[in-house]
C-alpha positions as a LaTeX table, in Angstrom:
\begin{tabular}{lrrr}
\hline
Residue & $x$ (\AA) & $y$ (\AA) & $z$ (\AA) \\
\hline
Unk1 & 113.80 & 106.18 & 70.82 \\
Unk2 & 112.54 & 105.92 & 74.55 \\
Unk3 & 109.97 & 103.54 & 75.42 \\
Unk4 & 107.15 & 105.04 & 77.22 \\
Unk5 & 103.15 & 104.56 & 77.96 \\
Unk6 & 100.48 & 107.22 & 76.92 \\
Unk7 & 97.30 & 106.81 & 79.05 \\
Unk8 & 94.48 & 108.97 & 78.52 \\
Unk9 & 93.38 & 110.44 & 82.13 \\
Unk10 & 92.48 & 113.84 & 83.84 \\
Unk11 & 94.78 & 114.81 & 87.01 \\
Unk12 & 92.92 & 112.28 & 89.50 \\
Unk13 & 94.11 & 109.72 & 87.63 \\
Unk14 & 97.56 & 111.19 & 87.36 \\
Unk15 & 97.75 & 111.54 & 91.02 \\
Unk16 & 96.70 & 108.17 & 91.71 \\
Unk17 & 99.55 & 106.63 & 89.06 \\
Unk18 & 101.98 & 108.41 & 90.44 \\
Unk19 & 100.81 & 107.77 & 94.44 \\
Unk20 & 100.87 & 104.34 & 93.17 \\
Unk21 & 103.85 & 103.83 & 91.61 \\
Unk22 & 105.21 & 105.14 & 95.18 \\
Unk23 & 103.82 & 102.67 & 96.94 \\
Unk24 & 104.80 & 99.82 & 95.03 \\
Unk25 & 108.69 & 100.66 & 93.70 \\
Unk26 & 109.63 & 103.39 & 97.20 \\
Unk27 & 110.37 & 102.89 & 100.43 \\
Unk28 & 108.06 & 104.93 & 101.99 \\
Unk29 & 108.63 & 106.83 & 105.75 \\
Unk30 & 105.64 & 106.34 & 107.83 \\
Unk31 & 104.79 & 110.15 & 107.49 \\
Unk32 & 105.09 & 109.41 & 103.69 \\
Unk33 & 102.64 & 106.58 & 103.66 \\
Unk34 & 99.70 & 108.32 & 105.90 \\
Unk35 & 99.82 & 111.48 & 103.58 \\
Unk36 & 99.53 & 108.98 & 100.47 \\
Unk37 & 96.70 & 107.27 & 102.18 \\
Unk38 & 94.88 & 110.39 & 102.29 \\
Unk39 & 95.51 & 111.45 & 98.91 \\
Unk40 & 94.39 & 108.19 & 97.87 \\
Unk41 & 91.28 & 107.66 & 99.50 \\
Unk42 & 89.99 & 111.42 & 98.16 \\
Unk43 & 91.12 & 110.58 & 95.21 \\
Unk44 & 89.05 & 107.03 & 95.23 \\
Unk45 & 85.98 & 108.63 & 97.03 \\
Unk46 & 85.79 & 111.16 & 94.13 \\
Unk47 & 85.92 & 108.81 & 91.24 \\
Unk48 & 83.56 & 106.57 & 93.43 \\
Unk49 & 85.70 & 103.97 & 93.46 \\
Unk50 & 85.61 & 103.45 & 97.37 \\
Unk51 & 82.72 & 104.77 & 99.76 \\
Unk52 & 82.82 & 108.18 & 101.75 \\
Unk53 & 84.77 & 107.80 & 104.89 \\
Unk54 & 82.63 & 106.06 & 107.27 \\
Unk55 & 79.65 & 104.95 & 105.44 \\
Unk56 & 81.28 & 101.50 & 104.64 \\
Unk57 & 79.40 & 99.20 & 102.18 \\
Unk58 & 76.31 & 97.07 & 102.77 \\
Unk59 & 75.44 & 93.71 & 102.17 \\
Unk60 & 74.49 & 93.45 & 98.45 \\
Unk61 & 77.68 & 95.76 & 97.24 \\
Unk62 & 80.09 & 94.28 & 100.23 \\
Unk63 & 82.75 & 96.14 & 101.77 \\
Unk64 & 83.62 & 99.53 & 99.61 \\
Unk65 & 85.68 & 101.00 & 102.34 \\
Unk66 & 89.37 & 102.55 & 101.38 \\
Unk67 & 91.05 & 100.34 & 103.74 \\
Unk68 & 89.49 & 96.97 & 102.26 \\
Unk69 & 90.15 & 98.12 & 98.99 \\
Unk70 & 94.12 & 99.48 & 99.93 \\
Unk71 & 94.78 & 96.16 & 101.49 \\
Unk72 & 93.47 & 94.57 & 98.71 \\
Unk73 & 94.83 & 96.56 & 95.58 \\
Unk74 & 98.37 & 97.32 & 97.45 \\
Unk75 & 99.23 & 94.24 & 99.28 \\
Unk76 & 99.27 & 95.90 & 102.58 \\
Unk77 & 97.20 & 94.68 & 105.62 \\
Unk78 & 94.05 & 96.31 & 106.62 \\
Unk79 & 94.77 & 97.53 & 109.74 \\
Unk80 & 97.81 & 99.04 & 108.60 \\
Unk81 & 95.56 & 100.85 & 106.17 \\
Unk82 & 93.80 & 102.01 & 108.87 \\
Unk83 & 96.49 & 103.27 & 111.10 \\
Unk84 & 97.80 & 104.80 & 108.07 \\
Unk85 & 94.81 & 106.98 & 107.54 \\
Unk86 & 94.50 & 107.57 & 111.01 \\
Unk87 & 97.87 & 109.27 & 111.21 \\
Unk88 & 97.22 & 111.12 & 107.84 \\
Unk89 & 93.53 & 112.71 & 108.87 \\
Unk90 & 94.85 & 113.50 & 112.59 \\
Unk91 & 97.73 & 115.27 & 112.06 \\
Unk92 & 97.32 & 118.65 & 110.54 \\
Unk93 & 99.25 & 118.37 & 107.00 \\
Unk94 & 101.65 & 121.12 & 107.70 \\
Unk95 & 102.76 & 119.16 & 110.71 \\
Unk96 & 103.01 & 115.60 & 108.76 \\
Unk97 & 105.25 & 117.25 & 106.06 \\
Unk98 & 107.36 & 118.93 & 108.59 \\
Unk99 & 108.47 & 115.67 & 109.74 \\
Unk100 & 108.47 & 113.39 & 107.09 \\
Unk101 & 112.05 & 112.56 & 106.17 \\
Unk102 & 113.26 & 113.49 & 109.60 \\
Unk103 & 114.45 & 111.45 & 112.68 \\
Unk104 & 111.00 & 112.04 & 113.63 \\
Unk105 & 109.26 & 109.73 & 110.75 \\
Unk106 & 108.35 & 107.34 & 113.21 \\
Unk107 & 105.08 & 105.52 & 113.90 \\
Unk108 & 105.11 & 106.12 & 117.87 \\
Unk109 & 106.22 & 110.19 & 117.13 \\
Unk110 & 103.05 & 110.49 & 114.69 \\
Unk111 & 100.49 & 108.38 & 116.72 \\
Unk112 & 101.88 & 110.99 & 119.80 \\
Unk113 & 100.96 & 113.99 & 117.23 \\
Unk114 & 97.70 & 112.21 & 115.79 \\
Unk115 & 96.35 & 111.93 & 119.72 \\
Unk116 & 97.10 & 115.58 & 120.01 \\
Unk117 & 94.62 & 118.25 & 119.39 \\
Unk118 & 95.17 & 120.19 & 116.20 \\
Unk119 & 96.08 & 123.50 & 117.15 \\
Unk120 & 98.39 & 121.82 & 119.93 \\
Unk121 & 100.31 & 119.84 & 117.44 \\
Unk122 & 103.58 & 122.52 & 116.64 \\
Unk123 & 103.71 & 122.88 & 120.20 \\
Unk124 & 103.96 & 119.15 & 120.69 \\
Unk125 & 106.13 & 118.46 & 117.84 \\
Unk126 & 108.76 & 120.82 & 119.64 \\
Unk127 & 108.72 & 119.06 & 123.13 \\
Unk128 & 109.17 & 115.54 & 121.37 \\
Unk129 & 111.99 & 117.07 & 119.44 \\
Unk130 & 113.10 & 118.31 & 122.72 \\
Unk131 & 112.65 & 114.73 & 124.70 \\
Unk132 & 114.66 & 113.47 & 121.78 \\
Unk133 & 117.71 & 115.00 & 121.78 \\
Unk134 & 120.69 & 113.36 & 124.00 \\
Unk135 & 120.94 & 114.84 & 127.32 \\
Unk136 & 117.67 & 116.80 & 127.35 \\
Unk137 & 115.99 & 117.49 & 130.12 \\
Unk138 & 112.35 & 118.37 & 129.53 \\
Unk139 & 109.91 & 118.84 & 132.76 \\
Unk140 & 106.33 & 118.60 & 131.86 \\
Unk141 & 103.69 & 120.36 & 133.43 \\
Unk142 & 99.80 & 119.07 & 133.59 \\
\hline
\end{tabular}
């Protein structure tokens, strides 16, 4: 016998369980939480749970916004919701996965990447790897 819960549910709701669970039992890398974020919040915009990015709530339904209900549901402060998010949206996903789980997982690496343009963002994720390894010398040109 093995103890276990059945839960009726399509594959949003699947996701979101198992984003979830990650939050609440894993340690999570920063790169880790900001892609969560993201699932999340389409996840939560598509079951219209939350509003669309930007259109925020109004007076009569209050604040519907992902980060109001993250901070609320997970425990976690709003405004590191919203860095969170930031990160996640900014940095092309390819990018984000590349370094997540690396000596790179860092919030000042990703909010370096994030303030990069998109299609500059491999090219930038080699000079910081570059900057970052002992000894390196790494002259910048502007």
């Amino acid at each position: 016998m093995i103890d276990c819960i059945v839960m009726d549910g399509d594959a949003d709701d699947a996701a979101l369980w198992e984003i979830d669970e990650n939050f609440a039992r894993a340690e999570l890398t920063d790169a880790q939480r900001a892609d969560h974020h993201v699932r999340r919040e389409e996840i939560l915009v598509r079951k219209n749970v939350v509003s669309e990015p930007g259109r925020g709530g109004n007076r009569q339904l209050g604040d519907r916004s992902y980060a109001s209900h993250a901070a609320e549901t997970l425990g976690q402060s709003k405004r590191a919701v919203e860095r969170d998010i930031q990160r996640g949206k900014k940095i092309a996903p390819d990018v984000l996965a590349e370094v997540a789980g690396t000596e790179l997982d860092k919030g000042v690496v990703l909010d370096e990447l994030a303030r990069t343009p998109a299609e500059e963002q491999r090219a930038k994720l080699a000079e910081i790897s570059l900057r970052r390894q002992p000894g390196a010398i790494v002259r910048l040109t502007f």
